[in-house]
N, C-alpha and C positions, 0 to 999 in steps of 0.2 A: 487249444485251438481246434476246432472244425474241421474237420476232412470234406466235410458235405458240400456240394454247388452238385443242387439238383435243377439238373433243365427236364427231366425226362421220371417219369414216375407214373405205374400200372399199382391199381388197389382193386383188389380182389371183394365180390360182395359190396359193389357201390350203389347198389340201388335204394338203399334203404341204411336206416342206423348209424353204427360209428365208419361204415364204409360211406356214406353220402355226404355225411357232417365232415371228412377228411378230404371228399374232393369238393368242397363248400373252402372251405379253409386254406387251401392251398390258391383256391382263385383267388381269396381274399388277401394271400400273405401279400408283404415288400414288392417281394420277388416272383410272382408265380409260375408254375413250369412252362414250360413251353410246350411242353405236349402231355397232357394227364389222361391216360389211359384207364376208363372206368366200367370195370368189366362187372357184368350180373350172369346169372343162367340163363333169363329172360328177359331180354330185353323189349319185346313186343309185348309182354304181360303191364297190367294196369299198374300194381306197383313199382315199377320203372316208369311211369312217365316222367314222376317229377326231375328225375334223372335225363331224358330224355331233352324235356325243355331246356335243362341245363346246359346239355351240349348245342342247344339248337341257338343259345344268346350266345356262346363262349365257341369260337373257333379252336380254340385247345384241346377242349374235352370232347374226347373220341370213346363213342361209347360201342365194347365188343362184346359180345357175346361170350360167356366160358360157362363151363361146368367143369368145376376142378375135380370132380371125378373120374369124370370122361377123357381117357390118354387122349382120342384124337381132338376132342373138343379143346382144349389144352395146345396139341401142337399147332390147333388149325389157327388159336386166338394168337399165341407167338409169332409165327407166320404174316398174319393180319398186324402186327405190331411193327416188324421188323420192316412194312412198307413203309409206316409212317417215321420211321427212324433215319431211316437210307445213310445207316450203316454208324450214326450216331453213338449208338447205345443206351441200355437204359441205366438210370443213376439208382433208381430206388422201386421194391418192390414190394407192395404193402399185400402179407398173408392175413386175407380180414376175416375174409367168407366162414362162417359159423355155422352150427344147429346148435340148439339144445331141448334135449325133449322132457317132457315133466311127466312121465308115466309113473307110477309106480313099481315096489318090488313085485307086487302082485297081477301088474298089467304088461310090466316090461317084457317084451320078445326078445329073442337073437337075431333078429332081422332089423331090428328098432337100434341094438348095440350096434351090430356092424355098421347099419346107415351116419351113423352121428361118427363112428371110429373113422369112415371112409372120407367121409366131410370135413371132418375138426384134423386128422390127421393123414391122410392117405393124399388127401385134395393139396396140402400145401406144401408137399414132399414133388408132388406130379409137380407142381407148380414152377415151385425152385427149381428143380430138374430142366424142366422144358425151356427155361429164362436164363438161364445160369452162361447161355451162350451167347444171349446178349448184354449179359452184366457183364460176362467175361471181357466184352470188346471195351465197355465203359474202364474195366480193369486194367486192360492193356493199354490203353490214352492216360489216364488223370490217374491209377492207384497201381502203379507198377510195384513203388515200394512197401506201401501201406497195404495193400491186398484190399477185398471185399469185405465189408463189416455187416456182419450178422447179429444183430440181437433179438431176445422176443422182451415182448412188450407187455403188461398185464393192464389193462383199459382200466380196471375197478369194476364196480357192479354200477352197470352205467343203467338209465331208463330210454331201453331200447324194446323193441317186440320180444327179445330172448331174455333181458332184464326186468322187464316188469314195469310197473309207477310206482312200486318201492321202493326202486333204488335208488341209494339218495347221491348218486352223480349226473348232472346233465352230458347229454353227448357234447355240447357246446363245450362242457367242462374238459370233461374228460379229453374228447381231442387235440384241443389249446393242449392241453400238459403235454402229449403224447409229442406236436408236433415242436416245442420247444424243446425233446429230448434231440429229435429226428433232427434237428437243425444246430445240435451242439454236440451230433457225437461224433468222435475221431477213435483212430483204428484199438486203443486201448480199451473201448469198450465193446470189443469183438468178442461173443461169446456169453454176455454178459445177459441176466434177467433183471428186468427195471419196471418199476412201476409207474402210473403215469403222470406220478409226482416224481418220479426221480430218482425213487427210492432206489436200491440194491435189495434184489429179493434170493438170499440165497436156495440154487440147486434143489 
């Protein structure tokens, strides 16, 4: 059975890709949140508008500002969250925001590694860190006994701007699977790596 009843849910990197196609999805689901928090680094850049439109039909979707690089950009987007919550909590936290760079061994920098390091992993450490106090409140209401459930997720090689037109998953696909994991896991699969079939990927 389900631990999940998400009213409240922040996805990282929603202007574009498998972060746009997730808040597509969630306005589409049964149920959809009540407040879907879809954060980009730019929000005033061209590729956010379609993003933009979205919030502008759907009173749900609130769309902030973050660079999960940036500690303050980070505390400031929390912050910006925690008004539209007024004391709620958030139920679910989707770490989406990506790079990947296609340089070569022979083009690659050290400045090229750390940016993608800082991005793919430094960005969704700051992240959880900074939110973790308003999960905690959703923890203390609805998962006192259960705790907060963490897993990471592997999308596949989906056809996104960082995926390519090779790859042979649509984002349509891909996030359908993702979000039927999201809406059937309970605390037992805390900890756990899954693919976006379902799969168990171990360690």
């Amino acid at each position: 059975m389900s631990d999940v009843n998400i009213r409240t849910v922040l996805v990282t990197g929603s202007n574009r890709g498998i972060g746009y196609e997730f808040v597509q999805q969630f306005l589409n689901s049964q149920n959809p949140p009540q407040k879907i928090f879809a954060t980009c680094r730019d929000p005033g850049a061209q590729q956010s508008q379609e993003l933009k439109n979205l919030s502008e039909k759907h009173s749900n979707v609130v769309v902030i500002q973050l660079d999960t690089t940036n500690p303050a950009s980070v505390n400031a987007s929390v912050k910006e969250v925690e008004k539209h919550l007024n004391g709620q909590g958030l139920d679910l936290l989707i770490n989406n925001a990506g790079i990947l760079n296609h340089n070569s061994l022979e083009t690659q920098t050290a400045e090229d590694m750390m940016h993608v390091y800082n991005v793919n992993v430094v960005g969704p450490m700051l992240t959880t860190q900074a939110a973790l106090n308003i999960l905690s409140r959703c923890h203390m209401e609805g998962y006192k006994q259960d705790g907060i459930i963490s897993i990471a997720i592997h999308p596949g090689w989906v056809q996104t701007d960082m995926g390519g037109e090779k790859a042979p998953i649509t984002k349509q696909t891909s996030v359908s699977g993702m979000m039927k994991i999201i809406y059937s896991l309970s605390h037992q699969h805390s900890g756990t790596f899954i693919d976006w079939e379902g799969k168990t990927i171990p360690w």
